[in-house]
C-alpha positions, -999 to +999 in steps of 0.1 A: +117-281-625+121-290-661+094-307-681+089-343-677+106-364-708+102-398-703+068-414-723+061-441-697+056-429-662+084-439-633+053-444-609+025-465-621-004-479-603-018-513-607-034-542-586-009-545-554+000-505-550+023-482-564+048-497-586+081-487-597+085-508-628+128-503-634+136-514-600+108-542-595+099-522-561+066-513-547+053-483-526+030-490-498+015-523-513-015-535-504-014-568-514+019-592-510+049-583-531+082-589-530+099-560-524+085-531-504+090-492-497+068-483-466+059-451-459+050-452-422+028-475-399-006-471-401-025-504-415-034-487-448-003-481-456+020-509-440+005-545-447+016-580-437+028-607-460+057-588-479+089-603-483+114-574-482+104-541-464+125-507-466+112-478-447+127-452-422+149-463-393+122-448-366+094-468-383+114-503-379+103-507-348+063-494-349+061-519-380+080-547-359+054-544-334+022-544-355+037-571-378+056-591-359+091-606-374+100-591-409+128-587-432+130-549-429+156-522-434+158-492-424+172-460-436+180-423-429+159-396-439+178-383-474+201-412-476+204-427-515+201-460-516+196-474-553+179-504-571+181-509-610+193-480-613+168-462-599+171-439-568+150-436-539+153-416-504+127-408-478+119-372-465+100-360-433+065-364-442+056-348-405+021-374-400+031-391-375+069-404-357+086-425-387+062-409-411+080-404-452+078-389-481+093-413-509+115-398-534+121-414-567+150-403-592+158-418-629+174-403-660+167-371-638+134-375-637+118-370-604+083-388-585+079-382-548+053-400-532+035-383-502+019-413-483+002-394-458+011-353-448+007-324-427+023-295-425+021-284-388+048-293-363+033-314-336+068-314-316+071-352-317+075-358-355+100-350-381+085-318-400+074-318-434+101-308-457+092-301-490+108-324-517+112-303-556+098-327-582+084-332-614+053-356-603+035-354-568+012-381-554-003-367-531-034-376-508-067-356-507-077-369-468-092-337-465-090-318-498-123-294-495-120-255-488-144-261-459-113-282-439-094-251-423-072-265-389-065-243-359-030-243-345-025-273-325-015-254-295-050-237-290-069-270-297-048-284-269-054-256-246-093-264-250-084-301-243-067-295-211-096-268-202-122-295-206-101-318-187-097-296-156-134-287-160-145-324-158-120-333-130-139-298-106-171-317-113-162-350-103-158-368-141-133-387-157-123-374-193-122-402-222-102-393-250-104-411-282-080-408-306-064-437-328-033-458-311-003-447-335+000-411-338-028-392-321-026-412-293+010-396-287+004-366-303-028-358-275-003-371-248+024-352-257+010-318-249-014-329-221-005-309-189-001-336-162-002-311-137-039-313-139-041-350-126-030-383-138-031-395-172-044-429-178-041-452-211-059-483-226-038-510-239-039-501-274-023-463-271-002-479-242+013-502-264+019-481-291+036-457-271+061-475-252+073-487-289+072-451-293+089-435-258+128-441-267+115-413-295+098-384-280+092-371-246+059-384-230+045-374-197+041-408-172+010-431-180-012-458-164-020-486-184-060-497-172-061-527-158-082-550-134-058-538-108-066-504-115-094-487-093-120-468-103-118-441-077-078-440-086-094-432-118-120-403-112-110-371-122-082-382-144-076-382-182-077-415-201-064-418-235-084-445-255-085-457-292-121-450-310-130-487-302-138-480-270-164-458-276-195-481-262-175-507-249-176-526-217-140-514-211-152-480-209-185-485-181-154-487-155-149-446-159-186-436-151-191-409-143-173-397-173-174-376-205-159-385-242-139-364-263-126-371-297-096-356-315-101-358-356-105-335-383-138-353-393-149-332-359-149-303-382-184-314-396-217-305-381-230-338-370-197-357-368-197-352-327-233-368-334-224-396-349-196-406-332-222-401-297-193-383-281-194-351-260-171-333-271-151-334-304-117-314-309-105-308-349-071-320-344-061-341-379-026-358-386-035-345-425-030-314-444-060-292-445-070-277-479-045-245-475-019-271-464-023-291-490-019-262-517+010-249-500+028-282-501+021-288-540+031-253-547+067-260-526+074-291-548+079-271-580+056-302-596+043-300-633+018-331-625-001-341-596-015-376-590-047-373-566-050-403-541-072-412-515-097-383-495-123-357-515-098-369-546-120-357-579-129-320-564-092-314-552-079-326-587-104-306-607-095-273-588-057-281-595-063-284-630-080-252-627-048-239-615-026-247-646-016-282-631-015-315-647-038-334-626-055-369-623-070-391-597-058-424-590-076-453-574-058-471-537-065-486-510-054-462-481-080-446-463-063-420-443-081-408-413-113-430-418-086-461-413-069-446-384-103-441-369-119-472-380-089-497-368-111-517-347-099-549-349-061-542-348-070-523-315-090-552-299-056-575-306-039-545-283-062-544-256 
């Protein structure tokens, strides 16, 4: 794309979030405003205590139900909608259902902001699509060389291997993986042909917000009702909270598993005192990450949240015009971390 022209940027960032100083707007605010562009639904990103929201039409209802009643509207993905002159669209952003990229167009000059991305197709959200612009913010969740993810479709195969394995010997398999977006993700390509698939109230939640969007196999929310022999064997899908919970003594004898990228460190499985850990991330991975940048035709890149300075210092190696900006998103380490959001959901 051409060079950028204009002396002050269109995207700036100051106390709240990412402002948009001609239209008066901001993106993914984390502190009150009043007008905001949303991104998707995960707590870092989506925050009580604005008075306008604006954010795709699938992520209405996710935001509904983790906010409660809000002035929100939605749109379609590339649909122009204008304020001060200023143009803005969403684009598939593939992290999770209702996930966007934000697109910002004035005196053809072109921002997009990321939010959070990946670039592999989990069959339940909208793929990424790359957007051509002049300035990329993009985050760094996982912006080292070392972060390198196997196709989902093998780490799921494993999943469902150590699923049947624990159900021949008698266990019960705990999965943890957060309650918007892995939860579905995981449950999507479970094979329920190995035995019944069980949910705490957290993921249950979540995903019967998220069932009129994607095909899910049938769950069991866990319950006092629920028995623990009806339990044995089966597969339950639980948020990272319950990892050493009282909740979770009703599945002995079990094992834990945890889906993340972080399980791509030595010691992370450790840490997290699970059994097993799966690399399974709703982020790019370093490749990813390039290949996204390189798609958007961008002259600068603005380096958000994740391994932040390194990834910015290789790209200005690369003959980009890069910088690191400071937020307060958190990618993963929030999604993981979400502990008292969950407990409001159990």
């Amino acid at each position: 794309m051409p060079v950028l022209k204009n002396r002050n940027p269109l995207l700036c960032f100051n106390d709240k979030g990412i402002y948009c100083e001609q239209a008066g707007v901001y993106l993914d605010p984390w502190r009150p405003v009043d007008k905001a562009i949303i991104t998707h639904g995960h707590a870092d990103h989506s925050r009580w205590g604005h008075k306008q929201y604006i954010t795709h039409h699938t992520n209405v209802p996710i935001i509904k139900h983790r906010l409660g009643e809000i002035e929100v509207a939605g749109k379609e993905y590339g649909e122009t909608f204008s304020i001060n002159n200023v143009k803005f669209s969403f684009y598939p952003a593939g992290h999770i259902i209702g996930s966007s990229q934000v697109r910002v167009e004035y005196k053809g000059e072109v921002w997009v902001f990321s939010g959070d991305y990946k670039v592999e197709d989990d069959g339940i959200s909208v793929p990424f699509e790359p957007v051509k612009c002049h300035a990329f913010i993009t985050e760094c969740t996982f912006g080292l060389p070392a972060f390198k993810w196997h196709p989902q479709e093998q780490v799921m195969n494993e999943i469902n291997a150590w699923w049947q394995q624990n159900r021949e010997e008698g266990k019960t398999s705990v999965l943890l993986g957060y309650s918007l977006g892995k939860g579905q993700r995981l449950l999507h390509s479970l094979d329920p042909t190995i035995g019944k698939i069980f949910t705490h109230g957290a993921i249950e939640n979540m995903t019967e917000v998220l069932r009129p969007l994607a095909d899910f196999p049938e769950t069991i929310r866990i319950t006092r009702d629920v028995k623990k022999e009806e339990i044995k064997g089966g597969m339950v899908l639980a948020p990272p909270s319950a990892q050493g919970s009282t909740w979770i003594r009703k599945m002995v004898p079990y094992e834990t598993g945890m889906a993340s990228g972080w399980m791509a460190f030595r010691g992370a499985r450790r840490r997290r005192a699970v059994d097993r850990g799966f690399v399974l991330s709703d982020h790019c991975d370093w490749q990813g990450l390039l290949t996204s940048i390189k798609a958007t035709g961008c002259e600068r890149v603005i380096c958000t949240h994740g391994y932040s300075e390194i990834f910015c210092r290789f790209l200005n190696e690369q003959g980009y015009d890069a910088r690191t900006a400071e937020t307060q998103y958190e990618g993963e380490l929030a999604e993981m971390n979400s502990k008292a959001e969950e407990d409001k959901e159990d």
